[in-house]
C-alpha positions in Angstrom: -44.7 -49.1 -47.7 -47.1 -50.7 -45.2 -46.5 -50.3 -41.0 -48.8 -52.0 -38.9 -48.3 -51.3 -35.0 -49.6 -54.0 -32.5 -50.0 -51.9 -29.1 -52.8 -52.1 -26.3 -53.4 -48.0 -26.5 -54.1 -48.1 -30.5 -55.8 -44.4 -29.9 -52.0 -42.7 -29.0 -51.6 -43.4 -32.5 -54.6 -41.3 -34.1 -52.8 -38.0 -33.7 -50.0 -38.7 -34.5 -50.7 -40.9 -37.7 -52.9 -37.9 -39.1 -50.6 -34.8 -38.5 -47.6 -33.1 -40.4 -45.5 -35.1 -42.4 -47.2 -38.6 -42.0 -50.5 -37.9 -43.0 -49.1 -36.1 -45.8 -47.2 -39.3 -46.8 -50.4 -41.5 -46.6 -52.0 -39.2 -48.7 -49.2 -39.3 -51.1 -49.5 -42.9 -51.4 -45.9 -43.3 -49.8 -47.2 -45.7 -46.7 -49.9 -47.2 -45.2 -50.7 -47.4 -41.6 -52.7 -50.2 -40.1 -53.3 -49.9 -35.9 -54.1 -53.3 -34.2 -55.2 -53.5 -30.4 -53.6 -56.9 -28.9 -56.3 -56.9 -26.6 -58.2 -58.2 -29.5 -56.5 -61.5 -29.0 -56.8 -62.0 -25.5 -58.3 -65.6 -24.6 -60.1 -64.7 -21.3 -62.8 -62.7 -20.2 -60.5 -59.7 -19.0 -58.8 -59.2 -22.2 -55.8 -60.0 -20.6 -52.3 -59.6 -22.6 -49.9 -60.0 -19.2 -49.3 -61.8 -16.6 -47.1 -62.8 -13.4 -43.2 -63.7 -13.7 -42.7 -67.6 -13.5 -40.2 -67.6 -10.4 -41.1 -63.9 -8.8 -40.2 -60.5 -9.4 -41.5 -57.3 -9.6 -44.5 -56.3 -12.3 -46.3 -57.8 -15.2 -44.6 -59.7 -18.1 -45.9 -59.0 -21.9 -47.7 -62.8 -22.7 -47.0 -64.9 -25.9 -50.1 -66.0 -26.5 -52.0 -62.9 -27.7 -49.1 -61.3 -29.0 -48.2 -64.3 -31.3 -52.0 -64.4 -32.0 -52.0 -61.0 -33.4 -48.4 -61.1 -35.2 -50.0 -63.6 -37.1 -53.7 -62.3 -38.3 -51.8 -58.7 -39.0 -49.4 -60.8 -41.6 -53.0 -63.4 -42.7 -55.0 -60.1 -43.1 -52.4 -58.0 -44.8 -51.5 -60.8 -47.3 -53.9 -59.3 -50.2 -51.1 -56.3 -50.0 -48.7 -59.0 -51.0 -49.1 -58.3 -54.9 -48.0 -54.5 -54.5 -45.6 -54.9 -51.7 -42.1 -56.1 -52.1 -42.0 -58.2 -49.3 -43.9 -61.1 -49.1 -43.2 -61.5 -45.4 -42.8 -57.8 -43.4 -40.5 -57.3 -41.5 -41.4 -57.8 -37.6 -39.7 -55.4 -35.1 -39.8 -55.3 -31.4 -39.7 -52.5 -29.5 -37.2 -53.0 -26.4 -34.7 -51.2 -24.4 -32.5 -54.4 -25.0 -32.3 -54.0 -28.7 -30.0 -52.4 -30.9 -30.1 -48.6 -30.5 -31.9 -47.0 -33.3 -30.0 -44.6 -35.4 -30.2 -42.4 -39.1 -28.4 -45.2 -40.6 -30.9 -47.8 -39.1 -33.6 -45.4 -40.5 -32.3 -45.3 -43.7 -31.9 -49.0 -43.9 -35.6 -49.6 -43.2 -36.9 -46.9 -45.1 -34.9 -48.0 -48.6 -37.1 -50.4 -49.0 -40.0 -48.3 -49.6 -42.1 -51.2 -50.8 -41.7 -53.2 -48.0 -43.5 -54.2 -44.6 -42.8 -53.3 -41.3 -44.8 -55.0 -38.4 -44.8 -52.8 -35.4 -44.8 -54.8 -31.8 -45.1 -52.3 -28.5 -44.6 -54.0 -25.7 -45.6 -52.6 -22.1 -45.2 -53.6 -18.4 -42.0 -55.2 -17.0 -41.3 -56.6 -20.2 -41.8 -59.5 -22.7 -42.4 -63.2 -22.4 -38.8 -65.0 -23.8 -40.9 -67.0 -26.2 -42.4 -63.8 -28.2 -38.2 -63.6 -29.4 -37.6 -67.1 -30.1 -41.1 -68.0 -31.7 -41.2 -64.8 -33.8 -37.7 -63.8 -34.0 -38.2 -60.0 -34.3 -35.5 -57.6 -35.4 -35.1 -55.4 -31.5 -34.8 -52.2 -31.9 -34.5 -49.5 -29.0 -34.7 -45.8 -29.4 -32.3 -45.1 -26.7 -30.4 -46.1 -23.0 -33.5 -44.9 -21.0 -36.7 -46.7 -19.5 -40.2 -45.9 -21.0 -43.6 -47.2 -20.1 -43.9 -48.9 -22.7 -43.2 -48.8 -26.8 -45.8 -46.5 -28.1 -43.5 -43.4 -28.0 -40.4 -45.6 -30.1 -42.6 -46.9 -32.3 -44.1 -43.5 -33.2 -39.9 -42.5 -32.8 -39.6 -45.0 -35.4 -42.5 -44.8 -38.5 -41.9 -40.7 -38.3 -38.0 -41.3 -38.8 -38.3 -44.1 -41.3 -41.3 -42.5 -43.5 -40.0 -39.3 -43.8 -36.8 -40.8 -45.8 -39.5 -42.5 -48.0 -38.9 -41.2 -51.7 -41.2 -38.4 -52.6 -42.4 -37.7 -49.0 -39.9 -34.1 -47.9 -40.2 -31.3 -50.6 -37.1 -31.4 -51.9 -35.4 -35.0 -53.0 -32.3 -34.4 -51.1 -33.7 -32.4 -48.3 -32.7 -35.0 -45.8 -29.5 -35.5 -46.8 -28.7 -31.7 -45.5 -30.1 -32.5 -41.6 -28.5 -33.8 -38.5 -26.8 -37.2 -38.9 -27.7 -37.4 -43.3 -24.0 -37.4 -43.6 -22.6 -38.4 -40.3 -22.6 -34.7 -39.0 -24.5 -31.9 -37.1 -26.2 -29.9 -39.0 -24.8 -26.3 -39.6 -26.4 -23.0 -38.0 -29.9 -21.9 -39.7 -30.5 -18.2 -40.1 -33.8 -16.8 -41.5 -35.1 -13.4 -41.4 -34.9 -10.4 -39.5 -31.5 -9.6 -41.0 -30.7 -8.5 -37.1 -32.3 -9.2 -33.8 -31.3 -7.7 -30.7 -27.7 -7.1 -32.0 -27.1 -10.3 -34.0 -26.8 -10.6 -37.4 -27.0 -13.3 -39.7 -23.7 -13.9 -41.3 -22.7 -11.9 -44.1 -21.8 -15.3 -46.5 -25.1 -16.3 -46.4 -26.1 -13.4 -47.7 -23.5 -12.9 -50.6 -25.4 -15.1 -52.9 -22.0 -16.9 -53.6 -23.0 -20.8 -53.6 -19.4 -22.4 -53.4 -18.6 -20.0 -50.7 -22.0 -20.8 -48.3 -21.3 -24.8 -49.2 -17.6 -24.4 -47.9 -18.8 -22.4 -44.8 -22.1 -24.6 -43.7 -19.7 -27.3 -43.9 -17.0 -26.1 -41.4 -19.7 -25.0 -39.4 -21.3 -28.4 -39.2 -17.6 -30.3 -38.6 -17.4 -27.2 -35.6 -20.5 -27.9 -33.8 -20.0 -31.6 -34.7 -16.5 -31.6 -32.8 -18.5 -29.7 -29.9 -21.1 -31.4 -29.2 -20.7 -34.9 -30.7 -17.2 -35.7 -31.7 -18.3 -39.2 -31.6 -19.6 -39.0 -34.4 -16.3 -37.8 -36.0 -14.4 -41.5 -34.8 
């Protein structure tokens, strides 16, 4: 897979990118990941990427110009990929607390197609110029019902969810499938050692080496806290 971000703070990206579990993926040869500063594309002197609302309002709107500019030489510069990708075209997300909220499932949908493309766009200021959406018609995604400064954090939210479901990229080929939200539920309690700490124990099942037993109770444990603390997630 190949991710390329467009963002005006391209070095938030360097730690991230080249800790944990995504530099470990790169270095698998899972995914690729390709930074681009929009800035790059400005058409003034001041490298400017916003500008003032037509008919008033409060802060600085996200202009089409350099954004479509960039969209455009990522794709141009990323077609020699092309051969080895799946996609010929990648698939261009928006970051924006007016798109659909990003979930597991959404994850999962992105990352299953592991040979694919993903174009990264995070926006910043008041918000975008209309004519980014209906000249590029991204897919919007938002990582939740809350105002950020701008879409560096989701789109980091975003590649670390989606390339960690990447074939070949956790340990274990079904580790994910055991977390939070794999199969629509909490995960169950963890225990490792001490055997006891300050008066509690871990529970004796785990401990009895009996694998149907454990399965049965991890599962009632994860329906329990489920119920608890999401029971939306039970319908």
């Amino acid at each position: 897979m190949r991710i390329d971000v467009i963002t005006i703070f391209p070095d938030m990206f360097r730690g991230v990118l080249d800790e944990s579990m995504l530099r470990i993926a790169r270095e698998k040869g899972k995914v690729e990941f390709h930074v681009t500063n929009l800035r790059d594309f400005a058409s003034d002197r001041h490298r400017s990427v916003d500008g003032r609302p037509y008919g008033g309002g409060p802060g600085m709107i996200m202009m089409v110009e350099p954004v479509a500019k960039a969209v455009r030489a990522v794709e141009g510069s990323g077609a020699a990929f092309s051969d080895r990708l799946a996609a010929d075209r990648p698939t261009r997300i928006l970051l924006s607390p007016q798109g659909e909220r990003f979930t597991q499932a959404v994850a999962a949908e992105l990352a299953s197609d592991e040979g694919g493309w993903l174009v990264l766009i995070a926006g910043h200021y008041e918000g975008y110029d209309e004519r980014i959406r209906t000249i590029l018609q991204p897919r919007e995604i938002s990582v939740g019902d809350y105002v950020l400064t701008g879409g560096e954090l989701p789109a980091m939210v975003l590649i670390d969810a989606v390339v960690r479901l990447l074939p070949g990229v956790l340990g274990a080929a079904d580790a994910h499938e055991c977390e939070s939200f794999g199969q629509g539920l909490l995960e169950y309690p963890q225990y490792t050692r001490p055997d006891e700490f300050e008066g509690r124990r871990v529970p004796e099942v785990l401990k009895s080496g009996d694998h149907k037993r454990i399965a049965e109770w991890r599962r009632a444990q994860a329906v329990k806290r489920t119920r608890e603390r999401r029971p939306d997630l039970l319908g």
